[in-house]
mmCIF file of the C-alpha atoms, coordinates in Angstrom:
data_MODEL
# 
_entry.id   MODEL 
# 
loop_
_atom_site.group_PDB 
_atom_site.id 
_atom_site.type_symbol 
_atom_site.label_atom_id 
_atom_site.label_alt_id 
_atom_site.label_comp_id 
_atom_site.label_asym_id 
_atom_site.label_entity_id 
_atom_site.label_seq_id 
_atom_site.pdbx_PDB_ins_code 
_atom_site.Cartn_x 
_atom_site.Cartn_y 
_atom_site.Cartn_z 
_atom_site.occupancy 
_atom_site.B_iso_or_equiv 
_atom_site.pdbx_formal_charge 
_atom_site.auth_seq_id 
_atom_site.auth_comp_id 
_atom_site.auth_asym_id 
_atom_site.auth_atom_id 
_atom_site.pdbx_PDB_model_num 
ATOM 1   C CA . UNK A 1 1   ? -4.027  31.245 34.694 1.00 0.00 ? 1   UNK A CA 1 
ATOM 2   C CA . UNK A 1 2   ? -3.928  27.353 35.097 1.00 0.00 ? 2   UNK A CA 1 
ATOM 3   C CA . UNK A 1 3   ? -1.892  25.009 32.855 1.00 0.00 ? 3   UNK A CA 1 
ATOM 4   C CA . UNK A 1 4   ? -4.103  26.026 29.507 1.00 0.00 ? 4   UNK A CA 1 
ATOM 5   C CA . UNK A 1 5   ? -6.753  23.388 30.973 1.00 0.00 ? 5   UNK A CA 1 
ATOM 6   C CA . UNK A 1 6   ? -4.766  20.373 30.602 1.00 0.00 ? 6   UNK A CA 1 
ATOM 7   C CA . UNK A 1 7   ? -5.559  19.148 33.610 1.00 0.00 ? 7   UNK A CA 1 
ATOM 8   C CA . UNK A 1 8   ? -9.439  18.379 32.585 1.00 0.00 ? 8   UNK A CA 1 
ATOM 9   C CA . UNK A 1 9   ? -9.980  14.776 32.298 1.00 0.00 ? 9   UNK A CA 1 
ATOM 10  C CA . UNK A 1 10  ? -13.670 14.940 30.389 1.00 0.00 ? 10  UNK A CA 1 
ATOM 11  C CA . UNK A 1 11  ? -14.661 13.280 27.424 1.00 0.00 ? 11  UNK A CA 1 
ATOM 12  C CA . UNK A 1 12  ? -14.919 16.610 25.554 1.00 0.00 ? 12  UNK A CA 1 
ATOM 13  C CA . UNK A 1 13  ? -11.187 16.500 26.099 1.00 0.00 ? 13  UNK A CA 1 
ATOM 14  C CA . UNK A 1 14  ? -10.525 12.886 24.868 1.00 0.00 ? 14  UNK A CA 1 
ATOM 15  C CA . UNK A 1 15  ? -12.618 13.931 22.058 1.00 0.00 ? 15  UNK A CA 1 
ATOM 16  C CA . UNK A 1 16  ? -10.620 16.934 21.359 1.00 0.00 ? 16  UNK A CA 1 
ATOM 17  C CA . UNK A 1 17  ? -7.377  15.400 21.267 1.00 0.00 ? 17  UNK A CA 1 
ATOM 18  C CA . UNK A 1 18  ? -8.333  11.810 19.594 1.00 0.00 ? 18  UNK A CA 1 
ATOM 19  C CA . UNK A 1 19  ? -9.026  14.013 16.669 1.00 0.00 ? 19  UNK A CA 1 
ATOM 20  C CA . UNK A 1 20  ? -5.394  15.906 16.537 1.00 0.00 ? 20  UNK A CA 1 
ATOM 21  C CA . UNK A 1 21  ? -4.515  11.473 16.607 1.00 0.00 ? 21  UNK A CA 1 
ATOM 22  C CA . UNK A 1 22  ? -6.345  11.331 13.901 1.00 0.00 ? 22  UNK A CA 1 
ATOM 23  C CA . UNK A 1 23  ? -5.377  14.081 11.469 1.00 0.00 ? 23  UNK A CA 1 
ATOM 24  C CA . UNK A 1 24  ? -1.497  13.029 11.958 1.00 0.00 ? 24  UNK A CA 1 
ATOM 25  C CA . UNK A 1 25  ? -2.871  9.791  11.388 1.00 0.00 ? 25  UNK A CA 1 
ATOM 26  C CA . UNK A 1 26  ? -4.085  11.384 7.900  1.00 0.00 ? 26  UNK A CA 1 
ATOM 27  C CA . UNK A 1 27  ? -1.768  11.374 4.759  1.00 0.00 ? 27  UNK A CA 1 
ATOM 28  C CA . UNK A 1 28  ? -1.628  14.629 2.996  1.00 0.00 ? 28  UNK A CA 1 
ATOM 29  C CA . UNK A 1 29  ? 0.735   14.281 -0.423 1.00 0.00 ? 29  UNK A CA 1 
ATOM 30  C CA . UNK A 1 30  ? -0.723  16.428 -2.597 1.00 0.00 ? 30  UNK A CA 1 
ATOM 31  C CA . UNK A 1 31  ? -1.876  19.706 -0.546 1.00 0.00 ? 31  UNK A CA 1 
ATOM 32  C CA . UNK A 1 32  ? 0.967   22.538 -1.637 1.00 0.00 ? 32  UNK A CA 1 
ATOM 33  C CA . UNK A 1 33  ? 2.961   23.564 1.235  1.00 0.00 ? 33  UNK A CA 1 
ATOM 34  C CA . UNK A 1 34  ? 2.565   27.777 0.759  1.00 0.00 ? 34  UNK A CA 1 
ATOM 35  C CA . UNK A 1 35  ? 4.207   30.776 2.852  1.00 0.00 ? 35  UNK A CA 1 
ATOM 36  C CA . UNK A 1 36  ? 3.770   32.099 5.905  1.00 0.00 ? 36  UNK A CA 1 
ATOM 37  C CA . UNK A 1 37  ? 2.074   29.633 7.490  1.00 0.00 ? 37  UNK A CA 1 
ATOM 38  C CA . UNK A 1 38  ? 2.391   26.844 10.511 1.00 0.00 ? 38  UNK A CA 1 
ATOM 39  C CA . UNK A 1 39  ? 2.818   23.707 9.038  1.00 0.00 ? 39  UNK A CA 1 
ATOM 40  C CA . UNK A 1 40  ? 3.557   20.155 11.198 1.00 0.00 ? 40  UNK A CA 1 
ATOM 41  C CA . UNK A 1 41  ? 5.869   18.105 8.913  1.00 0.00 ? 41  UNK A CA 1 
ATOM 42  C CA . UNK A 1 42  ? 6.204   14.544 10.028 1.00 0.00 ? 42  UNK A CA 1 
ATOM 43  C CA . UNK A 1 43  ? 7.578   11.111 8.222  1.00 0.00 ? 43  UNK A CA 1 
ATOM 44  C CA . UNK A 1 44  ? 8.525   7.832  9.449  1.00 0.00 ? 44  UNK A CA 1 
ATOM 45  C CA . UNK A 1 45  ? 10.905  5.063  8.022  1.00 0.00 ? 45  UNK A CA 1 
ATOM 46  C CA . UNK A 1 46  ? 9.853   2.599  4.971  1.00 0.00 ? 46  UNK A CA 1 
ATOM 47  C CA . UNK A 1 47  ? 8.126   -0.659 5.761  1.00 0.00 ? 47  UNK A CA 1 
ATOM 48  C CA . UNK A 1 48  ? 8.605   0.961  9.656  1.00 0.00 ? 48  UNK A CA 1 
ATOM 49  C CA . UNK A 1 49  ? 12.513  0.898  9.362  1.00 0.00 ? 49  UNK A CA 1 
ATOM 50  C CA . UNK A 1 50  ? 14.676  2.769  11.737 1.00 0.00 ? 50  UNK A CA 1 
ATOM 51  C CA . UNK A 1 51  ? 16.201  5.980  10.165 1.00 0.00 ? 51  UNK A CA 1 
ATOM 52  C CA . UNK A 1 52  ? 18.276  6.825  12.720 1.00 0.00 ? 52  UNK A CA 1 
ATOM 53  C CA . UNK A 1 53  ? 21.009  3.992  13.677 1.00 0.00 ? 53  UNK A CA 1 
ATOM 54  C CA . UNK A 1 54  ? 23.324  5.720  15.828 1.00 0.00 ? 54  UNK A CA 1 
ATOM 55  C CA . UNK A 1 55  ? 23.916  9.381  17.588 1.00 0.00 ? 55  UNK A CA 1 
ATOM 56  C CA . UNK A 1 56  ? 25.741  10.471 15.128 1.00 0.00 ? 56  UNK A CA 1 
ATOM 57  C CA . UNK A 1 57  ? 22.917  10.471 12.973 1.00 0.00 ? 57  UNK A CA 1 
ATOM 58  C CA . UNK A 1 58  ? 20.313  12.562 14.982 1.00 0.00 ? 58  UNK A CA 1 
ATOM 59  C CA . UNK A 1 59  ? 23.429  15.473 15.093 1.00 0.00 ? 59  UNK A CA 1 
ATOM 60  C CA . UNK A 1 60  ? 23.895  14.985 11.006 1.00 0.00 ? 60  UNK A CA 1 
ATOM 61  C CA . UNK A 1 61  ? 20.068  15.321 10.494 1.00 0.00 ? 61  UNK A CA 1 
ATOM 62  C CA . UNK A 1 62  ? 19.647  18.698 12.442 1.00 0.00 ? 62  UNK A CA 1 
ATOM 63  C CA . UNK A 1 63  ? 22.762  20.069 11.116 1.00 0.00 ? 63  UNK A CA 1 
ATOM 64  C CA . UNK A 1 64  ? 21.214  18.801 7.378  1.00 0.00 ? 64  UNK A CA 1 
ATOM 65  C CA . UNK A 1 65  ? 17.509  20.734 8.663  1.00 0.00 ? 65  UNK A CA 1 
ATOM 66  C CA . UNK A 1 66  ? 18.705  23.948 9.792  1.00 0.00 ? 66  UNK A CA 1 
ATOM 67  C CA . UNK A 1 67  ? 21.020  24.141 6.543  1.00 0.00 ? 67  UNK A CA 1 
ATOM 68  C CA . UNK A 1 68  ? 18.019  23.599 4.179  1.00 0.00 ? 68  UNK A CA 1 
ATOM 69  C CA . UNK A 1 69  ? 14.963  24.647 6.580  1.00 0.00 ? 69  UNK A CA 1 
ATOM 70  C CA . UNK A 1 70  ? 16.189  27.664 8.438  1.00 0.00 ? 70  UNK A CA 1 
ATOM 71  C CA . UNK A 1 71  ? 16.540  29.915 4.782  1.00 0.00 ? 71  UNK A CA 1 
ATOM 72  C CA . UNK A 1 72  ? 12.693  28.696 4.190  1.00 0.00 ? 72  UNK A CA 1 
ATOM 73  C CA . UNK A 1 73  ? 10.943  28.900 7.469  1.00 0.00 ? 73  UNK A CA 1 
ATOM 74  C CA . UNK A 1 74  ? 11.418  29.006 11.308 1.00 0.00 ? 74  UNK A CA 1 
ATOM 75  C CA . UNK A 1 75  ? 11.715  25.870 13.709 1.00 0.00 ? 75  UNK A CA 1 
ATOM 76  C CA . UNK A 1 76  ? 9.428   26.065 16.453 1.00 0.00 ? 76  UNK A CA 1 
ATOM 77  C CA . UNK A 1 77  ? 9.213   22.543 17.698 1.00 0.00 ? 77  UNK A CA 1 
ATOM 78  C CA . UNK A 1 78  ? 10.863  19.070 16.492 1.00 0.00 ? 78  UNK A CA 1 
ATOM 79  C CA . UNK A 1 79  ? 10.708  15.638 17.820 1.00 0.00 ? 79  UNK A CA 1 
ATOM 80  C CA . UNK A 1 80  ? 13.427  12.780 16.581 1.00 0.00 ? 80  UNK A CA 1 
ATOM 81  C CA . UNK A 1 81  ? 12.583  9.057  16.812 1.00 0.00 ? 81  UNK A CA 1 
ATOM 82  C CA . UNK A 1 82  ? 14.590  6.104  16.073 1.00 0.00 ? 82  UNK A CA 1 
ATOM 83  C CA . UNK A 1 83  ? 11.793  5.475  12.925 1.00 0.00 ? 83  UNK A CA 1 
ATOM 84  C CA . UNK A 1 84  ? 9.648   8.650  12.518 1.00 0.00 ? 84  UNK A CA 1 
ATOM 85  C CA . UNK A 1 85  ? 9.959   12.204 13.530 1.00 0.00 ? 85  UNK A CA 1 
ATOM 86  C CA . UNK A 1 86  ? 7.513   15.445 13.828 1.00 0.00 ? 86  UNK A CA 1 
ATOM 87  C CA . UNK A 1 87  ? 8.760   19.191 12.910 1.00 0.00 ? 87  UNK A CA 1 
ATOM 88  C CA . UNK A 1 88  ? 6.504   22.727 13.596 1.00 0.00 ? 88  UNK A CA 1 
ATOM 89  C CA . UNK A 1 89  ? 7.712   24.771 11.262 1.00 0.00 ? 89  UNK A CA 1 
ATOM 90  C CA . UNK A 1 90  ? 6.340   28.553 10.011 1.00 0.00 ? 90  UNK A CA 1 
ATOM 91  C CA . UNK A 1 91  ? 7.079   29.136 6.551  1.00 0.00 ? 91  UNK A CA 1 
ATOM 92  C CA . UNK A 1 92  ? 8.497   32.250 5.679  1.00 0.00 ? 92  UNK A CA 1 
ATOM 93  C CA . UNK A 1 93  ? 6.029   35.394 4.268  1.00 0.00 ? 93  UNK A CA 1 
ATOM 94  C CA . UNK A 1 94  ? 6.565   35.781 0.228  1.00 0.00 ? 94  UNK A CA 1 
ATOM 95  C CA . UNK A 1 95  ? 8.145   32.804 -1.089 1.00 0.00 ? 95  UNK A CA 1 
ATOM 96  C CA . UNK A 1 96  ? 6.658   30.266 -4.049 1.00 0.00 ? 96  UNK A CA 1 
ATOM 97  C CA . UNK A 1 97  ? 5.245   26.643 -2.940 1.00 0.00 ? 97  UNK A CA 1 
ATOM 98  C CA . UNK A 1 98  ? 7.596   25.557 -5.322 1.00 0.00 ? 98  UNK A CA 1 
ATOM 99  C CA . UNK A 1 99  ? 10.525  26.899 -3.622 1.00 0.00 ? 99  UNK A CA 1 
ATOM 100 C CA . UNK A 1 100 ? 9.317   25.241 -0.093 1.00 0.00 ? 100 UNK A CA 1 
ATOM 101 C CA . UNK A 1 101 ? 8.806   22.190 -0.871 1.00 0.00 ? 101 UNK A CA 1 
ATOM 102 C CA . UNK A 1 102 ? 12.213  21.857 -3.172 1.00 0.00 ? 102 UNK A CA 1 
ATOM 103 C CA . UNK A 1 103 ? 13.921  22.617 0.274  1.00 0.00 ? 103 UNK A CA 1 
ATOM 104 C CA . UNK A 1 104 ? 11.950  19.936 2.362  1.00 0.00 ? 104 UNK A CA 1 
ATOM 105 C CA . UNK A 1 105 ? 12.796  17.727 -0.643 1.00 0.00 ? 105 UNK A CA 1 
ATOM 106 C CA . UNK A 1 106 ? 16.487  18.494 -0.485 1.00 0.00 ? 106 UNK A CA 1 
ATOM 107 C CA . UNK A 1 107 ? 16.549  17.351 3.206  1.00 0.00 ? 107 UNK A CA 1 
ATOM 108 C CA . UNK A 1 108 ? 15.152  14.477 3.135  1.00 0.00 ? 108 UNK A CA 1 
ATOM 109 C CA . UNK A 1 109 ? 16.971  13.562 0.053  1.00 0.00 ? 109 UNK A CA 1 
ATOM 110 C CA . UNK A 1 110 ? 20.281  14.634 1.277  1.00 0.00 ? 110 UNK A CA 1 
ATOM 111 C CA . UNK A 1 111 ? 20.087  12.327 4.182  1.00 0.00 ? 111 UNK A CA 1 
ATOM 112 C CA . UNK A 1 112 ? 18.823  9.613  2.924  1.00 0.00 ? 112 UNK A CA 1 
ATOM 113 C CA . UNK A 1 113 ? 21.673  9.539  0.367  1.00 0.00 ? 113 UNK A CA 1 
ATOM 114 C CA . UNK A 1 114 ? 23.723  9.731  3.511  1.00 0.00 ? 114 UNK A CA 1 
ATOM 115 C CA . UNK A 1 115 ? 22.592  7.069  4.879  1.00 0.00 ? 115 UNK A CA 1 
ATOM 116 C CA . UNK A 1 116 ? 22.621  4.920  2.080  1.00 0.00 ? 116 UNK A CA 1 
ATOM 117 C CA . UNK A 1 117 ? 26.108  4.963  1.774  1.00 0.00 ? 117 UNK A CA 1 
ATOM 118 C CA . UNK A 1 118 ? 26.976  4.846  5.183  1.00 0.00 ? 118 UNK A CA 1 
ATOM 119 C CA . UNK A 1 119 ? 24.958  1.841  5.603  1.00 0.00 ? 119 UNK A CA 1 
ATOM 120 C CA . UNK A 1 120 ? 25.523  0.009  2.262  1.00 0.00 ? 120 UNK A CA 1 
ATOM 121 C CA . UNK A 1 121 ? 21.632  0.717  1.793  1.00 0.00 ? 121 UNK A CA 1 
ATOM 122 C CA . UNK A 1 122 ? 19.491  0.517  -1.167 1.00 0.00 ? 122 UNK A CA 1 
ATOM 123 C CA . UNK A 1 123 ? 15.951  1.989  -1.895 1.00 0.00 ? 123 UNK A CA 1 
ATOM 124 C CA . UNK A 1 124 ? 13.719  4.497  -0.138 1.00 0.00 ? 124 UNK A CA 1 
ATOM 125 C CA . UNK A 1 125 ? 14.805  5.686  3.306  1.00 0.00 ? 125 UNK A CA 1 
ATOM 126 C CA . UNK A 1 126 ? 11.220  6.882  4.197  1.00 0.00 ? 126 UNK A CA 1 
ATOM 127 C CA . UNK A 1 127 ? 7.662   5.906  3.690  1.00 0.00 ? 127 UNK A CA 1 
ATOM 128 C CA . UNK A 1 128 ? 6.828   8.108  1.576  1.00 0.00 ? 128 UNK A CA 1 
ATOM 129 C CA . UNK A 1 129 ? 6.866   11.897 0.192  1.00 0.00 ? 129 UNK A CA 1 
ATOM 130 C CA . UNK A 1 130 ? 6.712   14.208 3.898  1.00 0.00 ? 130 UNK A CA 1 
ATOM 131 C CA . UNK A 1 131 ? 3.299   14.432 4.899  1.00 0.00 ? 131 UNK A CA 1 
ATOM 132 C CA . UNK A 1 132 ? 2.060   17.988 6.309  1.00 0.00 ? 132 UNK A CA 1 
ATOM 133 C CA . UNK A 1 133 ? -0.750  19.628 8.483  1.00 0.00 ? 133 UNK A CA 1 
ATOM 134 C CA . UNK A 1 134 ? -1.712  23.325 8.099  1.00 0.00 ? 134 UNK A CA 1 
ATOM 135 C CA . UNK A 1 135 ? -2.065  24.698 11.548 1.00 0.00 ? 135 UNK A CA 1 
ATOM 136 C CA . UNK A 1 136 ? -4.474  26.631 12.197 1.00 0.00 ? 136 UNK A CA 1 
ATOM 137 C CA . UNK A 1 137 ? -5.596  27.259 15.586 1.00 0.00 ? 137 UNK A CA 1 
ATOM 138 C CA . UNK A 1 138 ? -4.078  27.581 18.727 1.00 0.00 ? 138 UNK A CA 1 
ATOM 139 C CA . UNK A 1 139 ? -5.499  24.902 20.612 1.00 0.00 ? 139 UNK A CA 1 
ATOM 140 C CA . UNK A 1 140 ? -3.867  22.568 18.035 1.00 0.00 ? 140 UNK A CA 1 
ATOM 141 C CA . UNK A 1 141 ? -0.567  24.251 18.041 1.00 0.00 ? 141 UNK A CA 1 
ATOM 142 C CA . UNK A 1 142 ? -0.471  24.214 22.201 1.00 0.00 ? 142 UNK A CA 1 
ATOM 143 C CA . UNK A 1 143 ? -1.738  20.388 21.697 1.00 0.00 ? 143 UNK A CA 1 
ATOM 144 C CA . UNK A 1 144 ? 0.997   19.828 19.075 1.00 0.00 ? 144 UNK A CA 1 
ATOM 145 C CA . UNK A 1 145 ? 3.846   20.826 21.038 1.00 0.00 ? 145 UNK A CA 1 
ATOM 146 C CA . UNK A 1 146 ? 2.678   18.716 23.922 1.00 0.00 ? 146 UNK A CA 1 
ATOM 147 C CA . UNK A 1 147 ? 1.860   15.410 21.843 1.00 0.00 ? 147 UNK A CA 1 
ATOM 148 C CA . UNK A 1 148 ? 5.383   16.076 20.109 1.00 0.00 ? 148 UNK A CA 1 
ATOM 149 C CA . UNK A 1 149 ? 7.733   16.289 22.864 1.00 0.00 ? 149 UNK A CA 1 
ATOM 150 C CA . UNK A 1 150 ? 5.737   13.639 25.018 1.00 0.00 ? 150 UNK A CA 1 
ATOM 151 C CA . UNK A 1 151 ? 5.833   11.414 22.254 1.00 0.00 ? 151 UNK A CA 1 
ATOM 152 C CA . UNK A 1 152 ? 9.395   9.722  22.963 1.00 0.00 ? 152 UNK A CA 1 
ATOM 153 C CA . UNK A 1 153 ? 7.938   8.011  26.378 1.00 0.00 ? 153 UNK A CA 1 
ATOM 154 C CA . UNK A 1 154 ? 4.640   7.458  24.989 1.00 0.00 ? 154 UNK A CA 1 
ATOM 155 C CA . UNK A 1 155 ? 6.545   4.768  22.151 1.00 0.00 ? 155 UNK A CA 1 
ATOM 156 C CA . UNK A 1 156 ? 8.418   3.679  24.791 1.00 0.00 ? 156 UNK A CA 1 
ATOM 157 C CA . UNK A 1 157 ? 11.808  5.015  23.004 1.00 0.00 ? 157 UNK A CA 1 
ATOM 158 C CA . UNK A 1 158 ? 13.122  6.539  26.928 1.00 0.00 ? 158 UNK A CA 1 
ATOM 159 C CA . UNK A 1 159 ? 12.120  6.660  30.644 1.00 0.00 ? 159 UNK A CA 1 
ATOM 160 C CA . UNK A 1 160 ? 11.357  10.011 30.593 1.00 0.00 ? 160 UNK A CA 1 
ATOM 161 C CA . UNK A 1 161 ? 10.709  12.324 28.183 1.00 0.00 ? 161 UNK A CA 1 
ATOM 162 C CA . UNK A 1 162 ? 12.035  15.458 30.098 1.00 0.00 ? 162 UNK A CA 1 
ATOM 163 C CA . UNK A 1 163 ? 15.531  13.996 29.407 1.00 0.00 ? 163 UNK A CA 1 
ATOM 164 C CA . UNK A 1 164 ? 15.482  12.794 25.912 1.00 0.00 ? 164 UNK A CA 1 
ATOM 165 C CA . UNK A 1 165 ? 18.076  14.440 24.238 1.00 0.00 ? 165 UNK A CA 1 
ATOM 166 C CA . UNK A 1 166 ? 16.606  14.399 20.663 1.00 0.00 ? 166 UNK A CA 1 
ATOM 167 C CA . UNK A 1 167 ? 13.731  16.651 20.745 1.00 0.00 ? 167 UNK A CA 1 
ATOM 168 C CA . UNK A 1 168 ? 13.550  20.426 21.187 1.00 0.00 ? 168 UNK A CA 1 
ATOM 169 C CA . UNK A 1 169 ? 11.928  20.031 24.906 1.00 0.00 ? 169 UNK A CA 1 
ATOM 170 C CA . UNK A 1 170 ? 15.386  20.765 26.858 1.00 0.00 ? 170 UNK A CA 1 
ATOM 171 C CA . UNK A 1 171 ? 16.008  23.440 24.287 1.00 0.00 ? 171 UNK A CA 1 
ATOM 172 C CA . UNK A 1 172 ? 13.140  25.173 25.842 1.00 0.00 ? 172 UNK A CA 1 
ATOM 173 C CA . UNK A 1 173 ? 13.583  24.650 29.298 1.00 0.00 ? 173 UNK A CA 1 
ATOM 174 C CA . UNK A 1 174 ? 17.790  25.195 29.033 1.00 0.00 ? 174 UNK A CA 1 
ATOM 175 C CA . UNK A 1 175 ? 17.472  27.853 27.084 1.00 0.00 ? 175 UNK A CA 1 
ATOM 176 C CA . UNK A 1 176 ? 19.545  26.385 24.353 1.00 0.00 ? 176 UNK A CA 1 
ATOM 177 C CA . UNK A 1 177 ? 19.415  26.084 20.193 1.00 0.00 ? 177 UNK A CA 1 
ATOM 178 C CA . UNK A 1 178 ? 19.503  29.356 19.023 1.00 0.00 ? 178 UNK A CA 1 
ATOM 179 C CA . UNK A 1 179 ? 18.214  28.232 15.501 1.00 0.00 ? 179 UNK A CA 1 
ATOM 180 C CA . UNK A 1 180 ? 14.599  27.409 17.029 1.00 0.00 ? 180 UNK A CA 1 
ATOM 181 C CA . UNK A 1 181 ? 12.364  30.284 17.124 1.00 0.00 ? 181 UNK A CA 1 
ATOM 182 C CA . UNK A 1 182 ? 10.424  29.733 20.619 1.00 0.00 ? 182 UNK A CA 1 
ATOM 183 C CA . UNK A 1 183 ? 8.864   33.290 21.538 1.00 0.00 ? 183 UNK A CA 1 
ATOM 184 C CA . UNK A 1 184 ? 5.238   32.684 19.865 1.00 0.00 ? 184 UNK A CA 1 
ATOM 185 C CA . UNK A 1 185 ? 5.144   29.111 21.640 1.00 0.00 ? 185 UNK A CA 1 
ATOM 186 C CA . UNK A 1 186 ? 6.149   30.401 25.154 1.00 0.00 ? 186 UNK A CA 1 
ATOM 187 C CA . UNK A 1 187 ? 3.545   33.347 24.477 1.00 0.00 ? 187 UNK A CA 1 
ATOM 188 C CA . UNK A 1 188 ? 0.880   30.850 23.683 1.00 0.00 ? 188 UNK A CA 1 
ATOM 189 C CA . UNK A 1 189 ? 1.816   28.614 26.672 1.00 0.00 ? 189 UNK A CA 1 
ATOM 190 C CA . UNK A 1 190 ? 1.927   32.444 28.918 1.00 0.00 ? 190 UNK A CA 1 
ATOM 191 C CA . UNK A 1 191 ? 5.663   31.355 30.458 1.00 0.00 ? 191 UNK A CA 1 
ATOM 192 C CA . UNK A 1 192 ? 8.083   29.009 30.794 1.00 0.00 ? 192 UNK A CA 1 
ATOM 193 C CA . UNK A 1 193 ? 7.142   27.500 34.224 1.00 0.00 ? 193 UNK A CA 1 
ATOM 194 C CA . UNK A 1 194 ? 3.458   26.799 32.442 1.00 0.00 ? 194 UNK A CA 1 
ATOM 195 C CA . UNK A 1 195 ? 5.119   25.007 29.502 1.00 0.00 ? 195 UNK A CA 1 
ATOM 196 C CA . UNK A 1 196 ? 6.671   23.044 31.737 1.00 0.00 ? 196 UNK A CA 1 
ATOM 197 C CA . UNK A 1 197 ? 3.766   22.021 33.752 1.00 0.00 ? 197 UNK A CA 1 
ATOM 198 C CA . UNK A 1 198 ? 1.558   21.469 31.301 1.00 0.00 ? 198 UNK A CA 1 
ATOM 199 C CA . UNK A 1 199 ? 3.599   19.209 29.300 1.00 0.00 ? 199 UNK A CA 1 
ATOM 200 C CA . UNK A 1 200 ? 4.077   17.321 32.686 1.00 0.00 ? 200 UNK A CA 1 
ATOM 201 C CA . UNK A 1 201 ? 0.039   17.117 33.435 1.00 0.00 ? 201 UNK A CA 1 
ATOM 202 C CA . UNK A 1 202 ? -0.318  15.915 29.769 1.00 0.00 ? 202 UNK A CA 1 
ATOM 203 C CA . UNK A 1 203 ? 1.785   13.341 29.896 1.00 0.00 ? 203 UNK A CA 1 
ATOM 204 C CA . UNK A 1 204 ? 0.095   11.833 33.098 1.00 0.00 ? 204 UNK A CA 1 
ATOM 205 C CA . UNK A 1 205 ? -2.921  12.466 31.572 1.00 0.00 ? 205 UNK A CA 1 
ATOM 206 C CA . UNK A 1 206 ? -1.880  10.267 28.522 1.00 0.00 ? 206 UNK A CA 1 
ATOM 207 C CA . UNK A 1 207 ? -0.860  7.665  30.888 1.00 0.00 ? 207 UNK A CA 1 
ATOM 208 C CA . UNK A 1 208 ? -3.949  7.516  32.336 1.00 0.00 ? 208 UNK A CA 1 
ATOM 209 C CA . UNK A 1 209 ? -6.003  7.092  29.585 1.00 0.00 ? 209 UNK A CA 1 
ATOM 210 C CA . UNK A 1 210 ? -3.885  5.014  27.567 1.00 0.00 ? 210 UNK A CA 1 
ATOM 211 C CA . UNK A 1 211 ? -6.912  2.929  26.306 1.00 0.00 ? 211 UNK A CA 1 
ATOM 212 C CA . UNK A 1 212 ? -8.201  5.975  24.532 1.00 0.00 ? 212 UNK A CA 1 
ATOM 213 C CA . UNK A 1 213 ? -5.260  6.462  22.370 1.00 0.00 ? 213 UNK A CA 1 
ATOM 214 C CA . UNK A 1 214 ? -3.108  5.256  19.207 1.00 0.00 ? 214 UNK A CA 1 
ATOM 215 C CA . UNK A 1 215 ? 0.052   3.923  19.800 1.00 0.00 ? 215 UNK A CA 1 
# 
């Protein structure tokens, strides 16, 4: 099997993928977050602030995610930028909306009050209440994971995405993290020698097409 087709350049494909752009492009606030489903959870900084300042922070806002996330839902995929950042996350079967979306509230409260203090802060951390997209196909969860851990190049926030150390990429490849669940994404991707290519031909194939994509 070849690299799930990412190596087509047509205009079906630009099509395809200018409208996963354009749904994480879309603000969802009010759609309830239920159970057992694949959700991508993504937020960026107020007014387009940086949220993380220093190392230290990235380290503090994993350890703050898998505290609050992990008794909720599964990690599958994560992305952290200096102002923004992108989860995949499955919520877990038989729990209340109510219940998931407290816990995603605690995070992103907890931190921000972190950083507040540290900082000598005031007002809202983040843009706005965590925005979420109900996956529900495989082609956008495959597309996802690609546009996720390519996206630290893309914004020009390293050299190379393969060695950014803030993202759940190297987890994958050095068989690291132990609190991600990765089985259903290296089953969807066949191995891990095709997630690896793949995320390599997408990324030139971003780069070459620049002109047909956000920044």
């Amino acid at each position: 099997m070849k690299p799930l087709g990412y190596q087509e350049t047509s205009g079906s494909y630009i099509e395809n993928f200018l409208k996963l752009i354009s749904q994480i492009s879309t603000i969802m606030k009010h759609e309830p977050i239920a159970a057992g489903y694949y959700y991508h959870i993504f937020n960026q900084g107020n007014n387009r602030e940086n949220i993380f300042i220093e190392d230290r922070n990235y380290t503090y806002f994993m350890m703050l995610t898998y505290k609050h996330i992990l008794p909720i839902g599964e990690i599958h995929c994560y992305c952290l930028l200096k102002n923004h950042f992108h989860f995949i996350v499955k919520t877990k079967e038989g729990l209340e909306s109510k219940k998931i979306s407290q816990a995603f509230s605690n995070l992103f409260n907890a931190y921000a009050k972190a950083i507040n203090k540290s900082y000598k802060r005031t007002g809202s951390l983040f843009r706005r209440k965590y925005a979420r997209i109900k996956i529900e196909s495989e082609t956008y969860f495959k597309n996802l994971v690609l546009y996720i851990h390519t996206n630290p190049k893309h914004h020009g926030f390293c050299n190379d995405f393969i060695t950014y150390p803030h993202s759940s990429f190297q987890s994958y490849v050095e068989n690291k993290d132990s609190n991600l669940t990765k089985t259903y994404t290296l089953n969807i991707f066949d191995s891990l020698q095709n997630f690896i290519v793949a995320h390599k031909v997408k990324y030139d194939f971003l780069e070459s097409n620049k002109k047909y994509f956000l920044e």
